[in-house]
C-alpha positions as CSV (number, residue, x, y, z in Angstrom):
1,X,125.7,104.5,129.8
2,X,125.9,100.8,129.2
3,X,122.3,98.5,127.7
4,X,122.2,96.8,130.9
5,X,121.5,100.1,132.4
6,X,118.2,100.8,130.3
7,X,115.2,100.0,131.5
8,X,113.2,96.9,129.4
9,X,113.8,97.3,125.4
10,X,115.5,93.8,124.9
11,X,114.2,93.9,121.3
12,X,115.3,97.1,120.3
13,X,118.6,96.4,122.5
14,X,119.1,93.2,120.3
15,X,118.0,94.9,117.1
16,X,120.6,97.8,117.4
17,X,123.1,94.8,118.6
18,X,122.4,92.9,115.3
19,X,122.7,96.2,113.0
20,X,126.2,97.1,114.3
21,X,127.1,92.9,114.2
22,X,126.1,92.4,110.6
23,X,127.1,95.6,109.0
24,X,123.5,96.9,108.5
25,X,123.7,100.3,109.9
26,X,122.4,103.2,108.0
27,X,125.0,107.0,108.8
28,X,121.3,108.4,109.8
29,X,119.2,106.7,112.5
30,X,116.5,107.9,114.0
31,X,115.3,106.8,117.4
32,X,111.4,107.5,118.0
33,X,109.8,106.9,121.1
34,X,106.8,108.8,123.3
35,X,108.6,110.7,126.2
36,X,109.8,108.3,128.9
37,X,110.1,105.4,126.8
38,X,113.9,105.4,126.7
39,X,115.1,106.8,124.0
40,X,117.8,109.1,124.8
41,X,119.4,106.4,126.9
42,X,119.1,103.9,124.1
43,X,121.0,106.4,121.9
44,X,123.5,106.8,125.1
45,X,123.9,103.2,125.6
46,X,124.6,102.7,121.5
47,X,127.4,105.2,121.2
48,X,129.3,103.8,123.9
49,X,128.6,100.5,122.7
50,X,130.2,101.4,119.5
51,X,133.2,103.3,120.3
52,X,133.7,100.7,123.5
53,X,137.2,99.4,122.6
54,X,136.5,95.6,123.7
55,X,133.6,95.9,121.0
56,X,135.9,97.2,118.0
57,X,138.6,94.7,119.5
58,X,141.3,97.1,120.7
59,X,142.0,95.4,123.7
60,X,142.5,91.6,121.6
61,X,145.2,90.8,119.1
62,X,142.5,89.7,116.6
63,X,141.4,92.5,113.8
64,X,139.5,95.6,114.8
65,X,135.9,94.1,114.7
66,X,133.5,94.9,111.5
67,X,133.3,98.3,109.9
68,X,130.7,100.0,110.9
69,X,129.6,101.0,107.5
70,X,129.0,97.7,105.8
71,X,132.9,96.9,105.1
72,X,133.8,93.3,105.8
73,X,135.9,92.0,108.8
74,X,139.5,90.4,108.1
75,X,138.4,87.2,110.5
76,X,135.4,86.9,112.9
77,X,135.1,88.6,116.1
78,X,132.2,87.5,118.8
79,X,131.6,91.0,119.5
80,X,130.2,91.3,123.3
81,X,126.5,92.1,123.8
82,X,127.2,95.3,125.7
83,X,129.8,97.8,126.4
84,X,132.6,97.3,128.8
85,X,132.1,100.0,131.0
86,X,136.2,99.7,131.9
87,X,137.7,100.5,128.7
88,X,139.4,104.1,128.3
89,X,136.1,105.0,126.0
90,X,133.9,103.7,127.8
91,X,134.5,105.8,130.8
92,X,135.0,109.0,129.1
93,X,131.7,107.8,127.5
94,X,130.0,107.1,130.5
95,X,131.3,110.8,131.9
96,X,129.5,112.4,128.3
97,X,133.3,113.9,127.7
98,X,134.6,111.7,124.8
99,X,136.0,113.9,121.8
100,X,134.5,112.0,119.3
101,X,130.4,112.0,120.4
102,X,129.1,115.3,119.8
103,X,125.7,116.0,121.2
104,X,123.1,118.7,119.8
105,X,120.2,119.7,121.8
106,X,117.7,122.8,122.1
107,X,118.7,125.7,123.7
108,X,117.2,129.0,125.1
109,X,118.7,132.9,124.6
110,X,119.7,134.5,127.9
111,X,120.3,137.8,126.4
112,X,119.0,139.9,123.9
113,X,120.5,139.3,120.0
114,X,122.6,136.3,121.6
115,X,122.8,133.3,119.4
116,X,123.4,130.3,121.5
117,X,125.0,126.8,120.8
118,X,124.8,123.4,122.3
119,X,128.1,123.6,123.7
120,X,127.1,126.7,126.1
121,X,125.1,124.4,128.0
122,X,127.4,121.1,127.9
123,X,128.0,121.6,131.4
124,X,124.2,121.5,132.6
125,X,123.8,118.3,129.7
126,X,126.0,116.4,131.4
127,X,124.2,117.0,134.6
128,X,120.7,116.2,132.6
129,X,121.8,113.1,131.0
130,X,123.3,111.8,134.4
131,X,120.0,112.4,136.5
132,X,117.7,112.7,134.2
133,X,117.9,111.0,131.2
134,X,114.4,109.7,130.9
135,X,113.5,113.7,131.1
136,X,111.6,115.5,128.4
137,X,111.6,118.8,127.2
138,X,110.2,120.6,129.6
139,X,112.9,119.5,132.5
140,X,115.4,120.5,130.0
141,X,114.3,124.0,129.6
142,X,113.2,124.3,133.2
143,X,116.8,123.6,134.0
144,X,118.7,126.1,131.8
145,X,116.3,128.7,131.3
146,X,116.7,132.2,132.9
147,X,113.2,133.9,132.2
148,X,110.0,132.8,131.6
149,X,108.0,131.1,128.9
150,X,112.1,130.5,127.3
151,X,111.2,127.8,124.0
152,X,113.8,125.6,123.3
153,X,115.3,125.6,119.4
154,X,118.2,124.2,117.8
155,X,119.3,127.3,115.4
156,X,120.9,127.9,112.6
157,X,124.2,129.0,114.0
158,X,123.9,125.3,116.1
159,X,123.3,124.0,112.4
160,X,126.6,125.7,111.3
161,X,128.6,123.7,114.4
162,X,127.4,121.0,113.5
163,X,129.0,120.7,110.1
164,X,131.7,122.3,111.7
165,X,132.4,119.7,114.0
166,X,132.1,116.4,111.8
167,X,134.0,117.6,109.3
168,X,137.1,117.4,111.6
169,X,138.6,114.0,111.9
170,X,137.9,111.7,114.5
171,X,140.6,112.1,117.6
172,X,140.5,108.7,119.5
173,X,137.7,106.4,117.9
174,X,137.5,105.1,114.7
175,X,134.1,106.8,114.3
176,X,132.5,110.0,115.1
177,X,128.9,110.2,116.6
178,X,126.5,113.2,116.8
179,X,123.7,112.9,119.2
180,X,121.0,115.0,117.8
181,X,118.0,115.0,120.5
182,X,114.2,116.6,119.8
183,X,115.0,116.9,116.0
184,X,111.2,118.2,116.2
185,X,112.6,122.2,117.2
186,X,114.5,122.6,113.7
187,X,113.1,124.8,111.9
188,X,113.7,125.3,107.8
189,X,117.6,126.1,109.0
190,X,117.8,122.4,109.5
191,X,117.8,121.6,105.7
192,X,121.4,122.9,106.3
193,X,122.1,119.0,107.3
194,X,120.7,117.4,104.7
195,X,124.2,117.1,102.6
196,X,126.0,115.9,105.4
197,X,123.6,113.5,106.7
198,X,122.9,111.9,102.9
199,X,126.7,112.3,102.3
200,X,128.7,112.4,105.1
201,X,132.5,112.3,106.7
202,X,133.8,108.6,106.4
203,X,132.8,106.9,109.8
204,X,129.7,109.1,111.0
205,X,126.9,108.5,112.3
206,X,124.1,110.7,113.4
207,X,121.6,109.4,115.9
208,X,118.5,111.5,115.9
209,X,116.1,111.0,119.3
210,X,112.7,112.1,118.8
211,X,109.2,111.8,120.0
212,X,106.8,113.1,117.4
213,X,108.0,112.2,113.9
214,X,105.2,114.5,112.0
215,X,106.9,117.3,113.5
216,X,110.5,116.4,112.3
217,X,111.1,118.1,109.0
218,X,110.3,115.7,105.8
219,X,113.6,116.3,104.5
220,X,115.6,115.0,108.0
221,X,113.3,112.4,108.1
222,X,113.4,111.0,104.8
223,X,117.5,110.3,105.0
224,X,117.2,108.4,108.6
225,X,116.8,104.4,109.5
226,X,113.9,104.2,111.3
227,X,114.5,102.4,115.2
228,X,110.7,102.6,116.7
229,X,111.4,103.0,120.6
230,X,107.9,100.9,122.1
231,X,106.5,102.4,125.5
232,X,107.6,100.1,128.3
233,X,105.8,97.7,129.6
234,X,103.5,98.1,133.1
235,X,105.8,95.3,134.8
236,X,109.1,96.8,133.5
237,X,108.1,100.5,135.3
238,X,107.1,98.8,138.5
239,X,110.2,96.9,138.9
240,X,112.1,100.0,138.2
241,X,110.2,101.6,140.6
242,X,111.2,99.1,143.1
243,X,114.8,98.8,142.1
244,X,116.3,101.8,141.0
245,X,113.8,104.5,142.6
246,X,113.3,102.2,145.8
247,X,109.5,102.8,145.7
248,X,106.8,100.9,148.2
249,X,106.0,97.9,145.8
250,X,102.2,98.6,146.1
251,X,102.7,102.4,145.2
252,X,104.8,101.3,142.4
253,X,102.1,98.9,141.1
254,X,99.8,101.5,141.8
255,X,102.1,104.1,139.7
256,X,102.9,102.1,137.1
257,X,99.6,101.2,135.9
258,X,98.7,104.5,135.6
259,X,102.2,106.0,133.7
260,X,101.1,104.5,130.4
261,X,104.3,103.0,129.8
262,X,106.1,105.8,130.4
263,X,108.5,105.6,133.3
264,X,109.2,109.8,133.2
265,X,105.4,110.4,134.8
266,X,105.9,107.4,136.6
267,X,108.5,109.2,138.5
268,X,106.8,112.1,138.9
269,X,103.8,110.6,139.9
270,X,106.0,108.8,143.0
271,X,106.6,112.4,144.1
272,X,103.0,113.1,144.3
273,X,101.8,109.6,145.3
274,X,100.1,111.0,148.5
275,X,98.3,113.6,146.3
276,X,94.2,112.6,146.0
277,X,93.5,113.1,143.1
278,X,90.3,110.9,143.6
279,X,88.9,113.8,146.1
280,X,89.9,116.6,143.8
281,X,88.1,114.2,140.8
282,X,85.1,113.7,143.0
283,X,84.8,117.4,143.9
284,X,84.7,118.5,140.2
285,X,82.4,115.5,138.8
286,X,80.1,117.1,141.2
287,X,80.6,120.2,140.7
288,X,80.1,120.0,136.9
289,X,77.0,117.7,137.5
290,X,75.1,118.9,140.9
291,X,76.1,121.9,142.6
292,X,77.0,124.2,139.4
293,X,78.9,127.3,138.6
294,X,80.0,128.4,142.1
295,X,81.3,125.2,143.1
296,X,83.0,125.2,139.1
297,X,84.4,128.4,139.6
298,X,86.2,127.7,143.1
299,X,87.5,124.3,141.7
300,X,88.9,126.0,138.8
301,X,90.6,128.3,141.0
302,X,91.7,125.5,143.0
303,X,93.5,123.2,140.6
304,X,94.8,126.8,138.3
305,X,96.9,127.0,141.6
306,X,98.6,123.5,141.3
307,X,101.0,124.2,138.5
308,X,101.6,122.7,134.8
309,X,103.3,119.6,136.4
310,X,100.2,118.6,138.4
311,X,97.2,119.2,136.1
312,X,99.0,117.1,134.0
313,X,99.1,113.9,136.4
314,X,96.0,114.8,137.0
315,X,94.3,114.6,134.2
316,X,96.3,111.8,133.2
317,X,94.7,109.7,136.2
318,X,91.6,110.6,135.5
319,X,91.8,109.3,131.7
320,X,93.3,105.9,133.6
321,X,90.2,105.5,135.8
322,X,88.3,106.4,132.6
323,X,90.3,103.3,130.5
324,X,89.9,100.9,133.4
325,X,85.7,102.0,133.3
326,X,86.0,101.3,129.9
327,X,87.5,98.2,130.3
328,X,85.4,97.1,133.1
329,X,82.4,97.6,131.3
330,X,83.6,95.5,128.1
331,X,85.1,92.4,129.8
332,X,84.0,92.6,133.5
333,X,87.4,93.9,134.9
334,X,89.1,96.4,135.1
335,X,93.4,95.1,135.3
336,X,94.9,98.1,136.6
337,X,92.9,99.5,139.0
338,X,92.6,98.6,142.9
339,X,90.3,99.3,146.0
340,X,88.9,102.8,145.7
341,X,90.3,102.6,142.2
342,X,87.8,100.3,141.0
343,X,85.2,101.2,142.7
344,X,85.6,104.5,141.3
345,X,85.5,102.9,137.9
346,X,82.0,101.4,138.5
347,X,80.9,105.0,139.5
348,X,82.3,106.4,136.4
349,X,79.8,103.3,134.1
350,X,76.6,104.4,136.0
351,X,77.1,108.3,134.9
352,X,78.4,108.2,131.4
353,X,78.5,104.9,128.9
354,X,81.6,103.9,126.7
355,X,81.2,106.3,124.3
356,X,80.6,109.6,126.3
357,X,84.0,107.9,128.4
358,X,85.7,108.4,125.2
359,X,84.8,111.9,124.3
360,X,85.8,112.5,127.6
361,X,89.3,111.4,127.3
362,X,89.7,112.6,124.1
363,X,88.9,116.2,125.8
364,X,91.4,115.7,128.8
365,X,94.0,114.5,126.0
366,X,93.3,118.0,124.6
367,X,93.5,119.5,127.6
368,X,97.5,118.0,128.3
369,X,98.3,118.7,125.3
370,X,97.8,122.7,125.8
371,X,98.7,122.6,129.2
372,X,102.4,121.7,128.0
373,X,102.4,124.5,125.2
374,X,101.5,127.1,128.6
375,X,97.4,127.5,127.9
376,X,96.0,129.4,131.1
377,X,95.0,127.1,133.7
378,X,92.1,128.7,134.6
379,X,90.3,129.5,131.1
380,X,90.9,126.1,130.2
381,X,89.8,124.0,132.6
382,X,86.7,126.1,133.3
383,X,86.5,125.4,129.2
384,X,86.8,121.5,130.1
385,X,84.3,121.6,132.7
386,X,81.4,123.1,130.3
387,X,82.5,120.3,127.4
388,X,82.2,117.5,130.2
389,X,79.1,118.8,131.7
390,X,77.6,118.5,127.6
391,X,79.4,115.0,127.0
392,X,77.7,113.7,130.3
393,X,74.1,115.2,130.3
394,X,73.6,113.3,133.4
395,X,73.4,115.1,136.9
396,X,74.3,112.4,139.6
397,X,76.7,112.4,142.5
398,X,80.1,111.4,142.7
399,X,79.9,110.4,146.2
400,X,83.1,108.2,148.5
């Protein structure tokens, strides 16, 4: 994966250029980003950029290009801004087969007493990483797992291949790489890297890609060069939409005002783009405010039945239409909504003020939150709909 394949992050794309140009690189990084941000790809795009051989120089009769440890160059090299893509290590990159990037991710026991290692699932990685990269998590685990409720976790034996690995010398580059993506699943086992991240094999670099740094241990996290992975901007999803996904340019607008910057849900939301979620949002405000438990209790059953995936996007554009209310009612318009949208957003001011809007979304951020750790669907949105019903304390109709 080359830079020019990454979605937006110029700065970050420059920054990481200028650390590897001036010597400046720490042997720990540590990429943190919110999920569809781009992390894992930035950490793609990196590796290949530094084992690319028209980076180091291979291909020139000039000096190998600047150590990428801090050591000074023989002469100057204008190194190139981006990876070949043509080079022998660039397409064994690109292919995630090069001997000398190692990749470590979460994985899931199929059998009973099994201890499982990255490399029993390099096949379906390489598959991820190709059509997914932007995935989280969840799509990882949905795609290897064998039974249900399977939690991802990097182990200790995965620990032990780890050191196993990097302590072997490099077989083409001049530097080893170890890909270490959600960092967040070690457990106490990973203080087993702490000596060989602080001191490691001449020529190694680890690049960590996480998404919530309090859950990364203290020890890990303390050894790493912070690289802060920003969400993407509202114009850089749409066009991405348009471009890569080849998406209706009003659905992407539509989509990518919503996605908060992250392009993951924006692609998911594409998939559900004829969903109406404003009809399912006007059901249960009414519901909740006019026609009481009966109609609570079949709406509950209604949306328990849609699956993880689609409470999610739906809560999520309901805390948009709430942020574009907000926003409405503070400056007199509302940017990223349109049509019904916004008309919506009007309804939303004349049955709950700014600050009941945020208890509101501070609930349905809650509520996503358990939804990805498997809460039952139905406990917890009939939960939800008693809290809103409280935060309201208004009994008007939603109606189109």
């Amino acid at each position: 994966m080359q830079f020019a394949d990454i979605i937006g992050q110029k700065e970050v794309k420059a920054q990481l250029q200028d650390l590897y140009n001036q010597n400046r690189l720490s042997h720990a990084l540590l990429f943190l980003g919110k999920e569809g941000s781009g992390a894992l790809p930035l950490a793609l795009a990196f590796t290949q950029y530094i084992v690319c051989e028209k980076v180091n120089g291979k291909n020139k009769n000039t000096s190998a290009g600047p150590s990428l440890f801090g050591d000074e160059p023989e002469n100057t090299v204008k190194i190139p801004t981006d990876a070949c893509g043509e080079c022998a290590a660039c397409k064994k990159a690109g292919q995630y087969v090069h001997p000398d990037i190692h990749f470590s991710y979460p994985t899931v026991t199929k059998k009973a007493g099994e201890k499982p290692i990255a490399t029993d699932f390099i096949t379906e990685w390489r598959e991820f990483v190709k059509l997914n990269s932007y995935g989280n998590l969840f799509d990882w685990i949905e795609m290897i797992k064998e039974k249900e409720n399977s939690q991802g976790k990097i182990t200790a034996r995965e620990c032990d291949e780890i050191i196993r690995k990097l302590s072997l010398k490099s077989f083409e580059s001049e530097y080893k790489v170890l890909i270490l993506w959600m960092p967040e699943e070690l457990d106490k086992e990973g203080n087993k890297l702490l000596k060989i991240i602080e001191e490691p094999p001449a020529n190694t670099l680890f690049i960590l890609v996480a998404e919530n740094e309090e859950m990364i241990l203290p020890t890990i996290l303390s050894r790493c060069q912070l690289i802060k992975i920003p969400a993407l901007e509202i114009s850089e999803i749409e066009t991405a939409l348009i471009e890569r996904n080849k998406t209706e340019a009003t659905i992407a607008r539509q989509v990518a005002s919503v996605s908060e910057g992250n392009y993951r849900e924006a692609l998911q939301l594409v998939q559900h783009a004829e969903e109406d979620w404003q009809t399912l949002l006007r059901d249960w405000l009414n519901a909740i405010l006019k026609t009481g438990p009966v109609a609570q209790t079949k709406w509950v059953e209604e949306i328990s039945r849609l699956g993880r995936e689609k409470q999610k996007q739906f809560l999520r554009y309901f805390n948009h239409l709430l942020e574009q209310a907000i926003h409405l009612k503070a400056t007199g318009q509302a940017t990223g909504a349109y049509g019904n949208e916004l008309d919506f957003a009007e309804r939303l001011n004349k049955i709950a003020g700014i600050e009941q809007q945020q208890a509101i979304i501070e609930e349905l951020d809650r509520a996503s939150y358990h939804i990805e750790r498997n809460a039952n669907g139905k406990m917890l949105f009939h939960a939800l709909t008693i809290k809103l019903y409280h935060i309201i304390q208004d009994k008007v109709v939603i109606e189109m």
